[in-house]
N, C-alpha and C positions, 0 to 999 in steps of 0.2 A: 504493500500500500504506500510504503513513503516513496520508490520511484516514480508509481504512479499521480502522488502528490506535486514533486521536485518538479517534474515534467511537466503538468497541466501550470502551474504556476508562471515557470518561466517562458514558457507559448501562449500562455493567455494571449498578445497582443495579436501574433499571428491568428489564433482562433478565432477573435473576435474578427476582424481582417476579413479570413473567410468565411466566417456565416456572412456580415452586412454588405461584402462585394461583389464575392463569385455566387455565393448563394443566391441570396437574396437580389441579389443586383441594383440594389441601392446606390444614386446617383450621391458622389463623394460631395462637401460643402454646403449641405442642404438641411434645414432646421431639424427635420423628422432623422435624417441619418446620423446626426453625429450625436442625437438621444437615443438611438436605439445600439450606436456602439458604446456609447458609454456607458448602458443597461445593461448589456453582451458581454461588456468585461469584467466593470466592477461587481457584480451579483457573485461571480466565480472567485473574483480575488477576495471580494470578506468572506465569503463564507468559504474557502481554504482558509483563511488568518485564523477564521472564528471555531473551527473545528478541532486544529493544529493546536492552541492558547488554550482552549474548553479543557479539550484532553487531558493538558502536565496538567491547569489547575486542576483537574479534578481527581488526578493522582496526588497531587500536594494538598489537597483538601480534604483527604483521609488523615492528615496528621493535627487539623482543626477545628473540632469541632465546636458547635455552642456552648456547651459546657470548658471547654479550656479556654475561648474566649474569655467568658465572664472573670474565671478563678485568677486569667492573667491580670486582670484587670484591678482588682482588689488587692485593699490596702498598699496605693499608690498615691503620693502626695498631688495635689491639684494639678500643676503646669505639664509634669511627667507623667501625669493620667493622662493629660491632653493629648501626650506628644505618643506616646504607647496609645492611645484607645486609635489615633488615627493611623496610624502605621498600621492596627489590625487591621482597620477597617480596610486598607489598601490589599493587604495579602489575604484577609477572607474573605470566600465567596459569597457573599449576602450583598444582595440588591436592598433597596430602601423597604419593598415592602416584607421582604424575611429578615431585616433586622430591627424594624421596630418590636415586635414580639421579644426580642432580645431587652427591649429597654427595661421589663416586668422584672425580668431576670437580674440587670444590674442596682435597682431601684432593691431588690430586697435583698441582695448582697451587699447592700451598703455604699455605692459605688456612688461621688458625685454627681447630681444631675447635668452639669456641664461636662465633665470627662465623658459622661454618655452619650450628650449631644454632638463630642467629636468624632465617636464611632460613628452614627446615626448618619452624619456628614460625610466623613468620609466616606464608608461603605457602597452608599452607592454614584457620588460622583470620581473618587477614582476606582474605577475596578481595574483589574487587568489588562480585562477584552479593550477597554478603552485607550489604555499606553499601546496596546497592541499592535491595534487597528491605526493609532495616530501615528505611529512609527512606521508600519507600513507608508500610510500615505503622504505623510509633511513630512517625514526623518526624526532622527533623534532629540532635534534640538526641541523642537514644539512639543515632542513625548515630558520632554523634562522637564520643560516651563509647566505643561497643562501637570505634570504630580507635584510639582513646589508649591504654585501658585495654590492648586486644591488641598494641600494638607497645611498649608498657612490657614487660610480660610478655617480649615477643621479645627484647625489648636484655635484660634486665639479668638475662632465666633463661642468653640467650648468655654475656655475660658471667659470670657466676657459676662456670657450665659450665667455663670457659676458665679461671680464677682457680684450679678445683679440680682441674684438672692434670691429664685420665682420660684423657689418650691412650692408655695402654695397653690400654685398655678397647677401644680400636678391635680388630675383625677384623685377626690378623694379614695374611690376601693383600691386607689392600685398601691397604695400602703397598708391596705390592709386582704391583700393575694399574697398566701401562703404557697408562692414559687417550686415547682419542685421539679430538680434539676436530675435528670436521669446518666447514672454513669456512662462514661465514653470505655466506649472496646476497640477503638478504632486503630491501636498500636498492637492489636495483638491479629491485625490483618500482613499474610503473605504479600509479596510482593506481588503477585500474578492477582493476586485478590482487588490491589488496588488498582491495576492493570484495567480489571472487567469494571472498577467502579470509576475509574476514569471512563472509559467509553461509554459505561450508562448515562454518567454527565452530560457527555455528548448527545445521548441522544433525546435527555431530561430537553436541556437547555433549547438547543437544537430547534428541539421540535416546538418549544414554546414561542420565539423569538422570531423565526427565520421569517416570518412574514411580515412585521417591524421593519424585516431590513430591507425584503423584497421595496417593499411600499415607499420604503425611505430613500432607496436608492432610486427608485422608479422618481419619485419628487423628484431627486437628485438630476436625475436624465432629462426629466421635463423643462427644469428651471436650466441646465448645462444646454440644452440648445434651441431653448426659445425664448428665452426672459433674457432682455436686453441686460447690458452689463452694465449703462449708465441708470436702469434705474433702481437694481440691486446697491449700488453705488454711492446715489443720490441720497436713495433711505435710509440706509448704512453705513453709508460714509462718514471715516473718522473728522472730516469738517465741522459736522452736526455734534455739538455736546448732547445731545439727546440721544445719540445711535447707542448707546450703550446701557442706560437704560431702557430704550423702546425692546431691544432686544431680548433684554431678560423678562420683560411684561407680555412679550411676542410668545418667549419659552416655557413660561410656566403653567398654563392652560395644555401644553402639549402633550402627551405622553407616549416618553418613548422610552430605550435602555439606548445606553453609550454606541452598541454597535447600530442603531439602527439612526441613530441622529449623526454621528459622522461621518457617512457620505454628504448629508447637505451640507454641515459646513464646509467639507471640502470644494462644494461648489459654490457658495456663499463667497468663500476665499478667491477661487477664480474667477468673479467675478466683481471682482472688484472691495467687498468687504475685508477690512481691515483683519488682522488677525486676535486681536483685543475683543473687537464686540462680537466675534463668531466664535471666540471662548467662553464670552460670556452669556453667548447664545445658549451652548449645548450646557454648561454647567448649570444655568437655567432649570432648563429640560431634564437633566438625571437628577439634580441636588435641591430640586424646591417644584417638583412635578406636582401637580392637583389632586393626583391618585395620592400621594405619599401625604400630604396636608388633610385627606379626610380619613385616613387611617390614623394618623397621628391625633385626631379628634377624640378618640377612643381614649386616648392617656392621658391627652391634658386638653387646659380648659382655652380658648381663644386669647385670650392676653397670651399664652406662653405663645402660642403658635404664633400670633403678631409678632412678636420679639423676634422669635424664633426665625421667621420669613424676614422679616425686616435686617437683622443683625445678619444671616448670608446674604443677603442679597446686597447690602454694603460691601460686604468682603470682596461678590463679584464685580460690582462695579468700579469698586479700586481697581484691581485687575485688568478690569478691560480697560480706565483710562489709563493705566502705566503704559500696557503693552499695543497702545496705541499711537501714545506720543514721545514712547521712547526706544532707539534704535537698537536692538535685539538679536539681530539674527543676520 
């Protein structure tokens, strides 16, 4: 499977190539053709990355579970909970809506409610799939900016959180949920064992997501060969002190996961949007999604949530005006 992987990879161009010209005989330069090569290619290139990435994590995320999470987390001083809760959040597999569940869990292990908010954060705006996927498409350099920039965000919106004291904001019963944390056996899996639960991953995830991206890249193809570049540009352009805020008000209504909203930034980018407000577009989108804001209503009461939306969504905004009007890359 991995030659056959190596191989589809590095032909993608040619493949697409011959379906949209010999195939299809699609007339090169023409709005409809270079959306339907750009559909052609990218659909096979993420979802190679996202198979390939699913996989290790999900061989490495046999040595992680919810219960080691929490245990790592406790009895850690506030700043260093911040900076540990977000590093987990980065190497464990939990999207925003399987780690709020988790929050039950550090709430009666005593964990503070801002070092929790930095897992919550990070978890699901940096995952994996997402350095992944960015590093395939922009290179390394934007991989590193988008996990700095998001685990700053994660410490210092946790701490900030914790500094302003909103425990009472929490849901009364979820102090008083009697948490019960079932043992991990997950070290005493073979190696061949975690082999088949990597692939299960695979086919978990996979099968949940894969049309997110379909869809997302499909956008991606529509807006890459028919929406003019001046008026992605005009809307978005770092000129406008508003393109950075409109962007995150743009993202948070949306819902998606990291692999299926980074195809459009990547056309976003090519078209003329800055690389600052189409960070702060997709971290938008994974890190303060409307899905994650009504699950989150379960555990606490709207003042926290306000805070809560309000205080990242500064973090992003700093972000995108740094890395708009300052020279980077």
């Amino acid at each position: 499977m991995i030659p056959v992987w190596i191989l589809t990879y590095i032909f993608l161009d040619e493949i697409a190539d011959l379906l949209v010209y010999r195939i299809f005989q699609m007339t090169p330069e023409k709005h409809l053709t270079e959306s339907l090569w750009f559909f052609i290619y990218e659909v096979p290139k993420v979802m190679l990355l996202l198979v390939l990435i699913i996989f290790i994590v999900g061989i490495i995320r046999t040595w992680f579970s919810a219960e080691k999470t929490r245990r790592a987390l406790e009895g850690k001083s506030l700043f260093a909970g911040n900076v540990m809760a977000s590093l987990l959040g980065v190497v464990t597999p939990f999207c925003s809506c399987s780690a709020i569940p988790l929050f039950l869990g550090f709430v009666e292990a005593g964990i503070p409610l801002g070092v929790t908010f930095s897992f919550l954060i990070a978890a699901p705006m940096i995952n994996e799939v997402a350095l992944i996927l960015l590093l395939g498409l922009f290179g390394w350099k934007v991989a590193v900016i988008y996990l700095v920039t998001g685990l700053t965000i994660a410490i210092f919106a946790g701490f900030l959180l914790e500094k302003l004291n909103l425990t009472r904001y929490v849901a009364d019963w979820v102090y008083k949920t009697k948490a019960k944390h079932a043992l991990s056996e997950d070290d005493k899996m073979t190696f061949s064992q975690r082999i088949s639960a990597g692939a299960e991953v695979v086919k978990e995830i996979v099968g949940k997501i894969w049309i997110y991206i379909v869809v997302g890249i499909a956008i991606g193809a529509g807006a890459h060969g028919f929406v003019p570049d001046e008026y992605l540009a005009n809307a978005l352009g770092s000129e406008h002190w508003y393109s950075v805020p409109l962007a995150i008000l743009v993202g948070i209504p949306l819902y998606s996961n990291a692999a299926g909203i980074i195809p459009i930034v990547s056309v976003l980018i090519e078209k003329g949007v800055t690389l600052g407000t189409a960070l702060a577009f997709m971290m938008s989108v994974v890190g303060l999604s409307l899905p994650e804001i009504i699950i989150l209503k379960k555990v606490l009461k709207w003042q926290l949530i306000g805070v809560f939306v309000g205080v990242v969504a500064l973090g992003i905004i700093i972000v995108g005006f740094i890395f708009n009007y300052v020279a980077f890359i």
